[in-house]
N, C-alpha and C positions, 0 to 999 in steps of 0.2 A: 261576701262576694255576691254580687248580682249582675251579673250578664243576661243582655237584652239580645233577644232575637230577634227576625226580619220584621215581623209582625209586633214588637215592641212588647210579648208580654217576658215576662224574667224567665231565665233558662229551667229556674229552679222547677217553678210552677211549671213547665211544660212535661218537669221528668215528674215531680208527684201526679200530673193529672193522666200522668201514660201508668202510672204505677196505680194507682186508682182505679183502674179504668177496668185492670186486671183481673183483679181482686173480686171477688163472691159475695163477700159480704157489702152491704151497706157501708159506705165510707163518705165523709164530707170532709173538703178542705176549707180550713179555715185562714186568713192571713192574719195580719200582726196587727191590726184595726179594727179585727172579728167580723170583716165582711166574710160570709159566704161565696169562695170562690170558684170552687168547684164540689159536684156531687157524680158519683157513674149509677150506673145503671140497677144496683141491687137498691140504693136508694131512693131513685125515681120511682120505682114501684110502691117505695112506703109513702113519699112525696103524692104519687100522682100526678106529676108530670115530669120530663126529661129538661135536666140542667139547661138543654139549648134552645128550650121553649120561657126558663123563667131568667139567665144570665147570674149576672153577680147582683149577691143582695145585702144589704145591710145586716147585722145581728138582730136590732132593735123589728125589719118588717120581716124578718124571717120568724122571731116570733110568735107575731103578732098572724102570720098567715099558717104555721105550721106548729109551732108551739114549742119546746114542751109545755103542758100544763099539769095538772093535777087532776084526782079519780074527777071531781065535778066540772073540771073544763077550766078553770083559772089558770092565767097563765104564773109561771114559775118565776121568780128572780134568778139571775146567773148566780148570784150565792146560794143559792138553796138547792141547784141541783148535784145529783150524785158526785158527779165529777168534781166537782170545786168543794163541799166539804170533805170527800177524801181526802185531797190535795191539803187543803187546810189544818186537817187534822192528821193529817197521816195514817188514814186509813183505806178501807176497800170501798167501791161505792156499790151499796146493795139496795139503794131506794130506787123503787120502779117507778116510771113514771108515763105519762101518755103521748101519744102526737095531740095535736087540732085534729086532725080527719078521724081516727079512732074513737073521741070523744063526741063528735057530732051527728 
């Protein structure tokens, strides 16, 4: 189900980005494309700038400007990080890893 609103974005994305929005912690919404489409405010702060200053972004220039990378600044493969060999393996994800800004 996707229901569009006056402004044409999906119903869905307006209730995650009010739920988001909420929340304390750093949160990013990702869509089914892996565009970056929404991030709130505890995340702007590790970003460095506010969601309405940078819009929706691609996976690939998100992290190529923000990262993850590795302790020497390399960026990571989407296989390699925490989250996807847990899933993969069926485990927890315990590997740390860096932003782009942290690292530079």
């Amino acid at each position: 189900m996707n229901h569009e609103n006056d402004a044409g974005q999906p119903l869905e994305l307006i209730l995650a980005r009010n739920l988001v929005s909420i929340i304390s912690l750093a949160a990013v919404l990702v869509d089914a494309e892996g565009r970056i489409v929404f991030y709130n405010d505890a995340a702007a702060q590790l970003v460095g700038e506010p969601f309405e200053e940078i819009g929706t972004m691609a996976r690939e220039e998100w992290n190529a400007r923000y990262g993850p990378v590795d302790e020497q600044g390399g960026a990571l493969a989407a296989d390699e990080l925490p989250l996807a060999a847990a899933v993969r393996e069926g485990a927890q994800p315990m590997r740390a890893f860096e932003s782009a800004r942290s690292v530079a």
